[in-house]
C-alpha angles and dihedrals in degrees: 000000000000113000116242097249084226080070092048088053094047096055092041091055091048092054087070097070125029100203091060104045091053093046096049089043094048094040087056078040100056092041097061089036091057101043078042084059097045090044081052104051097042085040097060088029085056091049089052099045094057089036127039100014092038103046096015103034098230137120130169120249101245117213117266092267107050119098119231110223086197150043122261118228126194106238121160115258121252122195098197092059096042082061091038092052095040082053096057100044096054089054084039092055093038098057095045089058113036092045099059108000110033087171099056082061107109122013096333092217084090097058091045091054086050095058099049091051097035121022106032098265092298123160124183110235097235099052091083092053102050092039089054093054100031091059099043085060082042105053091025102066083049103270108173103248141097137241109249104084093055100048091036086058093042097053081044096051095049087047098055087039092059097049090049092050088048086051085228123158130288083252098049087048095044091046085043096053089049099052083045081065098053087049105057095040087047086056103045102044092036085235103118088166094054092035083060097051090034088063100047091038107044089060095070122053087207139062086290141124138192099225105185095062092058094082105051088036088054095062096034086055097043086053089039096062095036088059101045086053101060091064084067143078116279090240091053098045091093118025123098124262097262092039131273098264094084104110114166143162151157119266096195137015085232083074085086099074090067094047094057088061086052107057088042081058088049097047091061099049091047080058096054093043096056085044093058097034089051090038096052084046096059095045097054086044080064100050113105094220130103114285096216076066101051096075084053088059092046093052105048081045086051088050086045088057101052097035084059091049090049093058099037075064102051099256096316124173101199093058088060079072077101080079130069118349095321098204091135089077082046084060096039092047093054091053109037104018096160090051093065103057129223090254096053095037085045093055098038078060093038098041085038092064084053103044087037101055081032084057110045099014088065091055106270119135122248144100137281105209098067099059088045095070101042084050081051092040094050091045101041087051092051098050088041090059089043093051091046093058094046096039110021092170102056094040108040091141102056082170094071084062094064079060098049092051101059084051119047087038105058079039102061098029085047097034085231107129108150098044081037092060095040087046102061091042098053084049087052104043093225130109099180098090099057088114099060082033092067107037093050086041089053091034098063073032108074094021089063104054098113088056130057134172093206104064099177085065105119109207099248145336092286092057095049120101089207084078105035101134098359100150089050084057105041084058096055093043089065104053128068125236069234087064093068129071099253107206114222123230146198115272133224134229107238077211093045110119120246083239093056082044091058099051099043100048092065096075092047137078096202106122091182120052120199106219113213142187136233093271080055088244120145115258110160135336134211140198139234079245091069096052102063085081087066114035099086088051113090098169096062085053096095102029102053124066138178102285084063104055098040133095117230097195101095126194106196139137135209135239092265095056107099118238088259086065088054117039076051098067090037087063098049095067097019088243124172087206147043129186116242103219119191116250095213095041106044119222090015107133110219088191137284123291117211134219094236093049084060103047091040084058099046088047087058101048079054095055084042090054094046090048093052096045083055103057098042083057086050 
């Protein structure tokens, strides 16, 4: 499809000045990731609404926060629809994804990382769609998964849309795809902050960040979350996630003993959560059966594993927390910590790790982060208990180590520390508790640096493929094809004969000939390289001419394309020489622009920027 050229004149415009273009893109950015957010969550609210809490009579406590679309009714529960359901929605989402998106199968955040490292930030159209559907079956007939990954890959996948559409660089789309992530995490879980560090930090497995991406995330994410907030009450727009009555502190610097103990807990059992995440999902890799099936397997298993926790409870509901996001026992657990119980906080964590890598390993579509906290939550609540009852004096508040342990756990297993700590305690609505936050968070850290949930996570910037030759780049992006001396050249006839060629190439030192029409617009070209075929037979002299030697499929660029564009397409074919065509008049050759002018100008912008750094130094 043909860009509008009001388009061509708006990115053009924004190109003048930085700041502008990346308000105005994130801004577009944070807008569809927002109402992307909002058609998510009643999407998989609507799923669960005429499935689970219709046929099965079960529907997950949500935190404080969230807003319910629709009204809940009593119905008695009933085991054998809640694995019927399950069932269904994991064929239903199985098909949807591997039929027409194979890449939005699994957390999503994964395939977004991917795309940024590998594959220059693209994102195929339909992949935000699918995943947005996929994942609302998913999540909403009680799949074990979060939201973050699908949102995360939806505001991803707009973002690099819109920078293909705009036909902007691989940095602008990558940058773009990554703000598209902030903003969706900064939406759905109403912390823009945290959304903004979240998109530059969960690329890289180590201490690293990807700056340039802050700023633009930042305001995506701050959109995102405005607009997401509009479609809720007024009294809603603004609370965290679990509520605003959550008010915690330390009491004593000494409370960090017991919370050491904590995160080297937590980091255990993240261990234990990517192995059997990683293990479920070879194992279903290996099965010979249909792929678009082995969600549904996953899920009935998954079903299997929560009915059977619910009745080694007593039927109990809270124990069903193994199922869908499960951030109601997270509520719960914050509030009324005691009335939980180690064993039961210790098997929601333990059973989570099962229902979640039984859900997504096996190909169904939903997030990891979300079940993370609530593994972290459910942990950091039982040892809490444990520690208060052994010392009562250094833990008198067993609630702050729900907290620490969502925390320190998605930290450690995501290598995410720093969006990690603002983002809790954006959830949480309290700030206090930045100082734990952070020890038990560097802590599982640094612990869990062997291990890592996101395997397509590179180390740092320098192992990233996304940078490989930046700064060479970065020279040639910012010069024109106008900005080098084109050479002109001798044009060809396209109705010269090839025995009025031959004896007119001799004389010349062209190696590349331009063919034209009668209107003297360019048509096809053709090298000295193409003549040898003909040069010991005389007889096809006088009946071939030009138009038959020629190739019409031109590879040429105009004076606005920047030298990236074009050393690019030198290096396709390995030409020595490109047509300039003029961008007004089209088919009018300008001239030919060869490989070594553009070397020799970018070697002098190089000498120019040494120079210039030298004398800054100086």
């Amino acid at each position: 499809m043909e860009r509008p050229r009001w388009v061509d004149r708006l990115v053009h415009a924004l190109d003048l000045k930085s700041s502008v273009k990346w308000f105005v893109l994130s801004g577009i950015i944070g807008v569809v990731a927002g109402v992307g957010a909002y058609f998510f969550q009643i999407s998989s609210q609507a799923v669960m609404h005429y499935s689970l809490s219709y046929f099965a009579g079960y529907e997950p406590r949500e935190p404080a926060g969230e807003h319910p679309f629709f009204q809940h009714e009593d119905r008695a529960f009933s085991p054998f629809w809640l694995l019927t359901i399950m069932t269904v929605g994991g064929l239903a989402s199985g098909s949807l994804v591997y039929t027409f998106a194979p890449e939005a199968e699994g957390h999503g955040t994964d395939a977004a990382i991917e795309s940024f490292h590998q594959k220059r930030g693209y994102v195929r159209p339909q992949v935000p769609v699918i995943k947005t559907l996929a994942s609302a079956i998913t999540l909403g007939t009680g799949g074990s998964g979060g939201r973050e990954g699908p949102i995360a890959q939806i505001g991803a996948g707009f973002g690099s849309c819109l920078a293909t559409y705009l036909k902007l660089s691989a940095r602008d789309r990558r940058i773009m795809l990554a703000a598209g992530m902030g903003a969706g995490v900064g939406a759905i879980f109403r912390a823009p902050l945290a959304g903004a560090l979240f998109a530059a930090e969960i690329l890289y497995s180590e201490a690293d960040l990807e700056s340039e991406v802050i700023v633009p995330a930042a305001v995506s994410s701050i959109v995102g979350y405005c607009v997401y907030s509009l479609f809720l009450p007024t009294s809603r727009q603004f609370m965290p996630l679990f509520g605003d009555r959550l008010h915690y502190s330390l009491s004593s610097v000494y409370e960090l003993f017991p919370l050491t103990v904590l995160s080297v807990l937590l980091v255990l059992c993240s261990v234990l959560y990517i192995k059997t995440f990683y293990g479920v999902h070879k194992l279903f890799a290996k099965l010979p059966i249909l792929r678009q099936v082995r969600p549904a397997i996953g899920a009935f298993l998954a079903g299997a594993t929560g009915l059977a926790m619910y009745y080694a409870f007593g039927k109990n509901e809270r124990a069903l927390a193994v199922l869908s996001t499960g951030y109601g026992v997270l509520q719960y657990a914050l509030e009324n910590t005691a009335e939980l119980g180690v064993p039961l906080l210790l098997c929601i964590a333990l059973v989570k790790i099962v229902t979640t890598s039984l859900t997504i390993s096996s190909g169904g579509s939903g997030g990891v982060f979300g079940p993370s906290m609530v593994i972290g939550g459910c942990v950091g609540a039982a040892v809490g208990q444990a520690l208060h009852v052994v010392w009562p004096e250094l833990v008198p508040h067993p609630e702050i180590y729900t907290i620490m342990g969502m925390a320190g756990f998605f930290a450690g297993s995501a290598h995410a520390p720093i969006s990690t700590i603002i983002m809790v305690s954006e959830m949480t609505g309290d700030y206090k508790l930045l100082l734990p936050s952070m020890w038990v968070a560097t802590i599982c850290f640094l612990l869990c640096r062997p291990w890592k949930l996101y395997i397509k996570q590179v180390p740092s910037r320098l192992e990233s493929p996304a940078h490989r030759g930046d700064f060479i780049i970065d020279v040639l992006e910012g010069l024109r094809v106008s900005a080098v001396p084109l050479k002109e050249r001798k044009t060809i006839p396209e109705s010269m004969t090839l025995e009025d060629i031959l004896h007119a190439i001799p004389d010349s030192r062209q190696n590349y000939f331009p063919v034209v029409d009668a209107q003297n617009r360019m048509v096809g070209i053709f090298s000295t390289d193409d003549l040898r075929a003909y040069l010991y037979d005389e007889v096809i002299w006088r009946l071939a001419v030009a138009r038959d030697i020629m190739t019409t499929k031109l590879v040429s660029v105009s004076p606005d394309d920047d030298l990236n564009t074009a050393l690019t397409r030198f290096t396709q074919l390995n030409l020595d020489e490109l047509p300039v065509l003029s961008p007004k008049e089209p088919g009018k050759l300008l001239g030919m622009l060869r490989r070594k002018d553009t070397i020799a100008v970018y070697n002098r912008r190089v000498m120019e920027r040494k120079q210039a750094t030298l004398e800054e130094l100086n």
